[in-house]
GULUMMAR-902718 format. One line per field, with one value per residue: residue in three letters; x, y, z of N, C-alpha, C in turn. Coordinates in steps of 0.1 Angstrom, whole numbers. Layout:
% residues N
res = (ALA	...)
n.X = (X	...)
n.Y = (Y	...)
n.Z = (Z	...)
ca.X = (X	...)
ca.Y = (Y	...)
ca.Z = (Z	...)
c.X = (X	...)
c.Y = (Y	...)
c.Z = (Z	...)
***
This chain:
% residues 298
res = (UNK	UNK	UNK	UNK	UNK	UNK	UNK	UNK	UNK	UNK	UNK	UNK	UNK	UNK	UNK	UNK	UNK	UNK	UNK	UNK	UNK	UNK	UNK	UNK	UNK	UNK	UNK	UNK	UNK	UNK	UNK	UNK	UNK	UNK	UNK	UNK	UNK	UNK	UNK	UNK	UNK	UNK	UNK	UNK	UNK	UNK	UNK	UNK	UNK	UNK	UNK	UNK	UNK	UNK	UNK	UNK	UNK	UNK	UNK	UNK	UNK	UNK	UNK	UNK	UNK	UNK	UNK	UNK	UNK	UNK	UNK	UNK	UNK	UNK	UNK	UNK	UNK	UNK	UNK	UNK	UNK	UNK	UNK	UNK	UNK	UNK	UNK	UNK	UNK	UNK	UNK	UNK	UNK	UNK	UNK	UNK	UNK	UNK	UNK	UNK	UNK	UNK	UNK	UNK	UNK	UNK	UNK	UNK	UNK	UNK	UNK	UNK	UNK	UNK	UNK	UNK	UNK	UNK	UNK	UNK	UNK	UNK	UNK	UNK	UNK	UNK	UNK	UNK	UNK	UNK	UNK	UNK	UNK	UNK	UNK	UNK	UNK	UNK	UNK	UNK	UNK	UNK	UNK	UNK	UNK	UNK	UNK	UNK	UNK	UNK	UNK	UNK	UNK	UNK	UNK	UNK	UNK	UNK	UNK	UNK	UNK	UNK	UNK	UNK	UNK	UNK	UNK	UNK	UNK	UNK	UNK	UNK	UNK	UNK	UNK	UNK	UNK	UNK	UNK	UNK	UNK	UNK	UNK	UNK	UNK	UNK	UNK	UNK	UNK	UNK	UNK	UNK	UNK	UNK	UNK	UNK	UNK	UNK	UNK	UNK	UNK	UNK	UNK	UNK	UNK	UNK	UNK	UNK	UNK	UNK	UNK	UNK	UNK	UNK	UNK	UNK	UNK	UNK	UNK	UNK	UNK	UNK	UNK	UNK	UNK	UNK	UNK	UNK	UNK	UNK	UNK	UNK	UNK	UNK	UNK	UNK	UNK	UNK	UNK	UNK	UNK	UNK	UNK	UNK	UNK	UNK	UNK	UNK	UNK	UNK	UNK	UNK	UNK	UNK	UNK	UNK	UNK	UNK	UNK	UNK	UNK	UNK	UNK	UNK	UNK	UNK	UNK	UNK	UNK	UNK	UNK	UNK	UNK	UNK	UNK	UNK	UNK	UNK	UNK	UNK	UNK	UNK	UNK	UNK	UNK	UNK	UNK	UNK	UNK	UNK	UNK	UNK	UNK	UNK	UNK	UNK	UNK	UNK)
n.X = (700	708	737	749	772	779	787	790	811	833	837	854	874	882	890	911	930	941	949	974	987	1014	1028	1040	1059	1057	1031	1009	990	962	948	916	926	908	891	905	904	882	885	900	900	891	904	925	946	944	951	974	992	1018	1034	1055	1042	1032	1009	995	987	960	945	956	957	925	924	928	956	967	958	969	995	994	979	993	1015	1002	1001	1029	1036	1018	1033	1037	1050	1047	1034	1024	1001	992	974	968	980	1003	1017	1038	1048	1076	1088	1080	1095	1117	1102	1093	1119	1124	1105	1108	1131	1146	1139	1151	1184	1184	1185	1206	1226	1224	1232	1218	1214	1195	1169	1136	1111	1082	1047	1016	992	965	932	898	871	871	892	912	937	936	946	967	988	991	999	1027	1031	1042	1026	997	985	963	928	911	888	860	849	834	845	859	884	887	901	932	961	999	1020	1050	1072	1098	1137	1133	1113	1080	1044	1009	979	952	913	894	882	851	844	823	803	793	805	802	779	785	809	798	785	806	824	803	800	826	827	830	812	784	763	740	731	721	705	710	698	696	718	734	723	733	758	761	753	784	798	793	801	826	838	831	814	823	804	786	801	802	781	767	750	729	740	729	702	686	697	682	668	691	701	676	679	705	695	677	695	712	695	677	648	619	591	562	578	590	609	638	653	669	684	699	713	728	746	758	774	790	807	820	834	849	864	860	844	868	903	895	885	876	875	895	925	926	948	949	929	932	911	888	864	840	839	836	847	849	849	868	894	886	896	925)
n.Y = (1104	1072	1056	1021	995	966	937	904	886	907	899	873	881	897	876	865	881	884	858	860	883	870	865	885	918	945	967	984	1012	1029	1056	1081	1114	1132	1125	1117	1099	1087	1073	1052	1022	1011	985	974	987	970	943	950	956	945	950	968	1001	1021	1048	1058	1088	1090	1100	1124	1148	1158	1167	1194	1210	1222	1208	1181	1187	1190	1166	1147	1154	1148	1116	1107	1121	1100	1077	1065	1060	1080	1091	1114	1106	1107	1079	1077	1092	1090	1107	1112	1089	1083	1088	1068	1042	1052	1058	1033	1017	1027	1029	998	994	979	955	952	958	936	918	921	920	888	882	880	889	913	902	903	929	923	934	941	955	973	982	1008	998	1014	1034	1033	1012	992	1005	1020	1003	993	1019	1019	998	996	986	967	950	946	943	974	994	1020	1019	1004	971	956	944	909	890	872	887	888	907	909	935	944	933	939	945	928	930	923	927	925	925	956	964	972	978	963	980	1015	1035	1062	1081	1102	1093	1072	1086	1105	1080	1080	1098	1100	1075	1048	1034	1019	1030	1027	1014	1041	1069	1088	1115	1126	1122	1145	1165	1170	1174	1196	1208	1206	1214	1241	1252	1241	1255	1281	1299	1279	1265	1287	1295	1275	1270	1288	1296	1303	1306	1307	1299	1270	1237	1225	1244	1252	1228	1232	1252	1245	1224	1237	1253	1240	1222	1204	1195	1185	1179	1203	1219	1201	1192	1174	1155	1139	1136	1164	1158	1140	1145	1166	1147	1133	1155	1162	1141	1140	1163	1185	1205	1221	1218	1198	1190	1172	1166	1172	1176	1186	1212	1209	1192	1168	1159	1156	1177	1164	1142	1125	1115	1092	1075	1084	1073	1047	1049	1046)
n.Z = (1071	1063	1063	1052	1044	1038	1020	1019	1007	1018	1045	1039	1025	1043	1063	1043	1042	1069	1068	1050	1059	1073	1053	1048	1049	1051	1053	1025	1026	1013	1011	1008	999	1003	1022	1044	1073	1072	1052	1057	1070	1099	1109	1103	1111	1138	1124	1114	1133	1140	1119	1091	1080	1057	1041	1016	1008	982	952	958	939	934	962	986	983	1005	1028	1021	1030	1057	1063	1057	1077	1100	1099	1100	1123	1138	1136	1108	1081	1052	1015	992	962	929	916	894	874	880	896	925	925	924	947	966	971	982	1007	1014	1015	1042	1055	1063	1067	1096	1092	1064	1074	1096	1076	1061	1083	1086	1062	1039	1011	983	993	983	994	1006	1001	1013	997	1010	1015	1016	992	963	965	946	947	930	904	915	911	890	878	893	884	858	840	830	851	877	878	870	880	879	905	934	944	924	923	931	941	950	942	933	926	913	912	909	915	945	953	963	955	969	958	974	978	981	1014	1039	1069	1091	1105	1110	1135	1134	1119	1100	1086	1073	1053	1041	1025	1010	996	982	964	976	981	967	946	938	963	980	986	967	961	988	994	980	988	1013	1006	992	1013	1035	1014	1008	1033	1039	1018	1009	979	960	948	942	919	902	896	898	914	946	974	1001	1006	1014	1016	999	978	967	955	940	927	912	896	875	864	852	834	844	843	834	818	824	839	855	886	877	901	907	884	888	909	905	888	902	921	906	895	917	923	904	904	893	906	921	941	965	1001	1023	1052	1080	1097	1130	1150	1182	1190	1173	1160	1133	1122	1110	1127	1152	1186	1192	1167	1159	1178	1170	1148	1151)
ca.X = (704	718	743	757	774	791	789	791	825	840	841	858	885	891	899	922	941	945	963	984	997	1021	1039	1044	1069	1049	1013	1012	973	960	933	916	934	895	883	914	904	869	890	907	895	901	905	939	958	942	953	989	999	1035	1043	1058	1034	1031	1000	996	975	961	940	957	949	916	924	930	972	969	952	978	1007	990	975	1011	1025	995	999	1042	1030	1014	1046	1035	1054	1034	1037	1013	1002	984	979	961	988	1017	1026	1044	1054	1091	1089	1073	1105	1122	1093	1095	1126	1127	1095	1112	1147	1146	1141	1168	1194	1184	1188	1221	1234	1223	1238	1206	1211	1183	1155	1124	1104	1072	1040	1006	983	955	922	886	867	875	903	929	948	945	952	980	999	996	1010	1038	1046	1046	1021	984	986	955	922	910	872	857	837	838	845	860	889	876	909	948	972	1012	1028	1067	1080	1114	1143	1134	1097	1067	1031	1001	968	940	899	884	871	850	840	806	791	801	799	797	777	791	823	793	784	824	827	792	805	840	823	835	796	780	757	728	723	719	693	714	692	701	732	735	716	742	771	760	759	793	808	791	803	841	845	819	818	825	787	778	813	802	767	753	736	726	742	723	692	685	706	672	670	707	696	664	683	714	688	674	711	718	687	674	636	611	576	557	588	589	625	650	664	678	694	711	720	740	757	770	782	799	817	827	841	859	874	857	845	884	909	883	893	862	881	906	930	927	959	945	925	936	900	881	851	832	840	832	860	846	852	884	900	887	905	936)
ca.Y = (1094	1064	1044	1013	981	953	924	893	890	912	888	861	889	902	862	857	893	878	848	866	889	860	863	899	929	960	968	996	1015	1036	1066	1089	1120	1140	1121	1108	1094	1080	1061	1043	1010	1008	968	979	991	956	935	950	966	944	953	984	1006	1030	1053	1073	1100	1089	1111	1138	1161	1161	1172	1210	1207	1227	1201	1173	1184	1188	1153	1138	1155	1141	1105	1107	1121	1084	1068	1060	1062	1088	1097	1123	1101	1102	1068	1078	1104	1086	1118	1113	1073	1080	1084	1054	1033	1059	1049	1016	1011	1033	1016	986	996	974	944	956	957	926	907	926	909	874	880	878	897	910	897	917	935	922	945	942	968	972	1001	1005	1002	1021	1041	1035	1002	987	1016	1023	989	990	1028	1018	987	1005	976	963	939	943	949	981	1002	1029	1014	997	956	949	933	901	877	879	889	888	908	910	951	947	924	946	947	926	937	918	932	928	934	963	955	978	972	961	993	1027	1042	1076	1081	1108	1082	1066	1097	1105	1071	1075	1109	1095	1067	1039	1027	1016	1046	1018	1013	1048	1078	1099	1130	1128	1124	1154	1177	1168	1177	1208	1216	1210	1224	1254	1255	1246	1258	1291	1304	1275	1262	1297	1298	1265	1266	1300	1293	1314	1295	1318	1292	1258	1227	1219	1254	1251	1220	1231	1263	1242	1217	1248	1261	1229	1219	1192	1201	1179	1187	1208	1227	1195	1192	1161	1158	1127	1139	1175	1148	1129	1161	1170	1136	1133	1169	1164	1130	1141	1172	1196	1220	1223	1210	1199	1183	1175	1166	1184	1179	1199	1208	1204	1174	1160	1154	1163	1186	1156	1131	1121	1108	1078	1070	1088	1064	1038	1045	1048)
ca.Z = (1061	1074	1059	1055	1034	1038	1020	1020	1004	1022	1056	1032	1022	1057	1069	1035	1048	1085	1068	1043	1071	1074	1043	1043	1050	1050	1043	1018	1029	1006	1017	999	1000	1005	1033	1055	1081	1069	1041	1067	1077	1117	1110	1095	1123	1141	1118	1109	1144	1144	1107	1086	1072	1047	1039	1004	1005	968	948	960	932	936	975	992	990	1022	1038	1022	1037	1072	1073	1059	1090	1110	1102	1106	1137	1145	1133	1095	1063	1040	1006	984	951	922	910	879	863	884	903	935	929	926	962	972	969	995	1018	1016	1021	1051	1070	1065	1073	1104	1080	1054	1084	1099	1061	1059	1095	1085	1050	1033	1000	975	993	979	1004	1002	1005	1011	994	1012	1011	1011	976	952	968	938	949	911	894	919	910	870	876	898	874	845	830	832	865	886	871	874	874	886	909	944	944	908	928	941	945	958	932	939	914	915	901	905	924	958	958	956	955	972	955	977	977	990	1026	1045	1085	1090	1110	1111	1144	1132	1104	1088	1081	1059	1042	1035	1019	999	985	974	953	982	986	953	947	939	977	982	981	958	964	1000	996	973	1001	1025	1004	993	1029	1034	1001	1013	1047	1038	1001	1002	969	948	943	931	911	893	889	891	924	956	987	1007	1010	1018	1006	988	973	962	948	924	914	897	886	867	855	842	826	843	841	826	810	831	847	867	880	879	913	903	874	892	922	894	880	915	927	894	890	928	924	891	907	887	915	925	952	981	1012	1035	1063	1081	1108	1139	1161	1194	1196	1162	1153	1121	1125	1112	1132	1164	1195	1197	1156	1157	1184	1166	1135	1155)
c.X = (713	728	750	760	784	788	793	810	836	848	851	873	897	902	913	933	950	957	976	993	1012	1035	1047	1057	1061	1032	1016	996	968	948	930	918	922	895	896	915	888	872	898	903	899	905	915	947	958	949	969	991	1013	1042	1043	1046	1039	1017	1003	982	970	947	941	956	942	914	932	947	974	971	961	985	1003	984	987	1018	1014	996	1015	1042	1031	1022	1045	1047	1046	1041	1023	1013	990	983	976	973	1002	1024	1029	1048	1070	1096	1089	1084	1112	1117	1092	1101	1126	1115	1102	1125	1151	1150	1150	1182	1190	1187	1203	1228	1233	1231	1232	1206	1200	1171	1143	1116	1088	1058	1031	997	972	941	907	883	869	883	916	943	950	955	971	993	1000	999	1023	1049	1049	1036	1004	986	975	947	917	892	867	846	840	836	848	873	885	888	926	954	983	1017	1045	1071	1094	1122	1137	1122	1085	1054	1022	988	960	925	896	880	868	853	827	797	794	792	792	789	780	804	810	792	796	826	820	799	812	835	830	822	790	766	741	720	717	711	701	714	694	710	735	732	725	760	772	761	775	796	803	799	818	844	833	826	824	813	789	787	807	787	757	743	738	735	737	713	694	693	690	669	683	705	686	671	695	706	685	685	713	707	679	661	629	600	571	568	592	609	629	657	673	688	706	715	733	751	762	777	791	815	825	838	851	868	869	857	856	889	899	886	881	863	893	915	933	938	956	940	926	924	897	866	836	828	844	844	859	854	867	894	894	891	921	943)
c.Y = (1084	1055	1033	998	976	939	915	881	893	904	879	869	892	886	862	870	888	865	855	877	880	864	879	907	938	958	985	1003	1024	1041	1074	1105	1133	1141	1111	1096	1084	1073	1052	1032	1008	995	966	978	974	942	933	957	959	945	962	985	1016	1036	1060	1076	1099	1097	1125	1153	1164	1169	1187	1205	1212	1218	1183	1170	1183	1173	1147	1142	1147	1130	1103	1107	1106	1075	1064	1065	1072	1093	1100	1114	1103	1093	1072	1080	1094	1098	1111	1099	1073	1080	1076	1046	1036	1054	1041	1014	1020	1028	1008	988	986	959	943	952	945	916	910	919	897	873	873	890	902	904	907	922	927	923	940	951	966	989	999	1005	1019	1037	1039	1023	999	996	1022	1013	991	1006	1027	1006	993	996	972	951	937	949	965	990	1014	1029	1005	981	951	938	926	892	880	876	889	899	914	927	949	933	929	945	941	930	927	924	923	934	944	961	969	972	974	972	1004	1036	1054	1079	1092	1105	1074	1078	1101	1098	1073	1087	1105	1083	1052	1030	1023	1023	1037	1016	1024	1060	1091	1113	1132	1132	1138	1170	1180	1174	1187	1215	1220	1215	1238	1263	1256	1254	1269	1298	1297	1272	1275	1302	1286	1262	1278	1300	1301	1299	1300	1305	1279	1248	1221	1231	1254	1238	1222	1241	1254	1229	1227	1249	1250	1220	1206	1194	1196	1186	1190	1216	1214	1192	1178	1164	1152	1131	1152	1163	1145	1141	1163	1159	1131	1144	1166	1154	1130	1150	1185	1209	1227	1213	1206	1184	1183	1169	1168	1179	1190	1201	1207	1190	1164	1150	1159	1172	1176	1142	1126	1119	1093	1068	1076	1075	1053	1030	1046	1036)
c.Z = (1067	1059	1055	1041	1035	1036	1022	1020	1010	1037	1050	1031	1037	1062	1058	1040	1062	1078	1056	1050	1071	1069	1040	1052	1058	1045	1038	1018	1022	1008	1008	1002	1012	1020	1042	1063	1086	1060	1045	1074	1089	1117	1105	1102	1133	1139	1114	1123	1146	1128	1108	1083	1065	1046	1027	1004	988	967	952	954	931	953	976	994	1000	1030	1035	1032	1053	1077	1069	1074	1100	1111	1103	1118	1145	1141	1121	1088	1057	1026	997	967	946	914	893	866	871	896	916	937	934	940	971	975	983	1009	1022	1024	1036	1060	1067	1068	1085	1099	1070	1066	1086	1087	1061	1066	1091	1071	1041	1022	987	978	993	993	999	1007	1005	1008	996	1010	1007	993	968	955	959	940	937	908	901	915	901	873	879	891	863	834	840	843	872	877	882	870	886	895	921	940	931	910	937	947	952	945	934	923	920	905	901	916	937	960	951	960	962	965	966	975	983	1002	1030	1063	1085	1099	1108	1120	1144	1117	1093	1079	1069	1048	1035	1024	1009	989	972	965	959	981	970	957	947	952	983	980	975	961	977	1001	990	982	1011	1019	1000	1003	1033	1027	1008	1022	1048	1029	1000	988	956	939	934	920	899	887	889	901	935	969	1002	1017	1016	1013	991	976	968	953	932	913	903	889	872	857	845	835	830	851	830	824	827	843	860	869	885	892	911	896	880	901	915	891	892	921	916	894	906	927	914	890	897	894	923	932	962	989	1024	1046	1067	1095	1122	1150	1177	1197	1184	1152	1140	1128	1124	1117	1149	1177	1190	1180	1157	1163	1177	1153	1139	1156)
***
C-alpha cells in the first residue's frame, strides 16, 4: 500500500511559514502522541533550527503513558521543550507556560539586559493535519479562536491570536512534505486521520493495522471484538465484520463497513492507550521506521 499527499496548498503554506519565521520567538510543534516521530514534519527542524522550540506530545490520552514519558525524555534528550497535552479536555496546559518561558529563557534575559519589559513571547504553532493545533489554541485561550474539525486542512490562513500580556499565538495550516521516504511514516499518518481517508484504500489500511495492534497490543482485538488473532489480518478482518454485523444479503460481508468501525474505535481511543511507535534505547529508532527516515526527521 503506498501512500501519499500533498497538495497544492500545502507549498503556498510552507513559503508563508519561511516568512513568518521572522517575526517569531519560539515555534510551539505539536505531534501526535501515537505516532511520534511520523507526526513530525522533518521540514520543521529545517525551517526553525535557530529558534526555541517546544514539542507537546498531544493526544496523549489516547497514547500508552509508558511510552509518553519515554519519548518526552527522548526529545529533551535532542534539546526540546516537551510537555504531555490533551488539547481536547485541557489536561497538561498549565505547564505549557513553564515551557515556554524556559525555551525562551535566553530571549527573556536578553529583554531583561536591554530593559525591555513585558514583551510577549511570540509563538508559532506549527503540525501536520489534523494533529490538534486549533483545538490546542481555543483550549489554551479559554475561547473559540482558530477554527477547528476533525479532519485534515480546515485551517487554510495565518491567525495571530494574543492569550495574555506574555504570549502570542501564530495559528498555522497543516503542512505535510511532499514524499515519504519510508512508507510506513505514510501509513502512521493514514491511521491517525493525518491523510484524508478519501484518497485511501480503507480496507488496506485496516489489514495493516490489525497487524500491528496484534503484534504490539496482543489481546486487545480479541478483548474488543471477539476475534481469533491467531489467523490472517484478513481473517481478523471478516470475523469482526461478522461480530459486528456488517454482512449484507447473501452472508456477503462489508469490508468497507468493519474497515470503518476499526479506523474509527482506533482513532477515538476506544481499543485503549496505544502507542504504535516506540523509542528504542540503543539506536533511538522506532521498530517502524527506517535510519534513513529517522535522520531525516532529526
Amino acid at each position: 500500500m503506498n501512500v501519499q499527499w500533498y497538495p497544492g496548498h500545502m507549498t503556498k503554506a510552507k513559503r508563508q511559514m519561511q516568512e513568518d519565521l521572522k517575526l517569531i520567538d519560539l515555534i510551539i510543534e505539536l505531534v501526535d502522541a501515537r505516532v511520534p516521530l511520523s507526526s513530525r514534519n522533518p521540514d520543521i527542524d529545517e525551517l526553525g533550527k535557530n529558534k526555541a522550540r517546544l514539542i507537546l506530545l498531544n493526544k496523549s490520552d489516547l497514547a500508552d503513558e509508558k511510552y509518553n514519558r519515554q519519548w518526552a525524555a527522548y526529545f529533551r534528550q535532542k534539546g526540546f521543550q516537551v510537555a504531555e497535552v490533551n488539547a481536547r479536555s485541557g489536561a497538561g496546559l498549565k505547564a505549557i507556560q513553564g515551557a515556554v518561558n524556559e525555551a525562551c529563557r535566553e530571549k527573556i534575559e536578553r529583554d531583561r539586559r536591554r530593559g525591555i519589559k513585558n514583551r510577549p513571547i511570540r509563538a508559532m504553532v506549527v503540525g501536520i493535519p489534523n494533529v490538534g493545533k486549533s483545538t490546542f489554541i481555543n483550549s489554551y485561550a479559554g475561547r473559540a479562536c482558530a477554527k477547528t474539525g476533525n479532519r485534515p486542512g480546515v485551517t487554510k490562513g495565518k491567525q495571530w491570536i494574543r492569550l495574555n500580556r506574555t504570549l502570542e499565538l501564530l495559528d498555522t495550516p497543516g503542512i505535510l512534505w511532499p514524499k515519504f521516504e519510508d512508507q510506513q511514516v505514510g501509513k502512521n499518518l493514514a491511521f491517525i486521520g493525518s491523510i484524508k481517508d478519501e484518497i485511501l484504500n480503507l480496507e488496506e489500511l485496516a489489514l495493516e493495522l490489525l497487524d500491528m495492534l496484534r503484534r504490539f497490543y496482543p489481546g486487545v482485538l480479541a478483548e474488543r471484538y471477539g476475534i481469533s488473532e491467531e489467523g490472517t489480518p484478513l481473517s481478523m478482518l471478516e470475523e469482526l465484520a461478522g461480530n459486528r454485523g456488517c454482512v449484507g444479503k447473501g452472508q456477503e460481508i462489508d469490508y468497507g463497513r468493519a474497515s470503518g468501525i476499526l479506523m474509527d474505535e482506533f482513532r477515538n481511543g476506544k481499543l485503549g492507550r496505544i502507542t504504535l511507535e516506540r523509542p528504542q534505547e540503543d539506536s533511538q529508532e522506532t521498530p517502524e521506521r527506517s535510519e534513513a527516515a529517522d535522520e531525516d526527521s532529526q
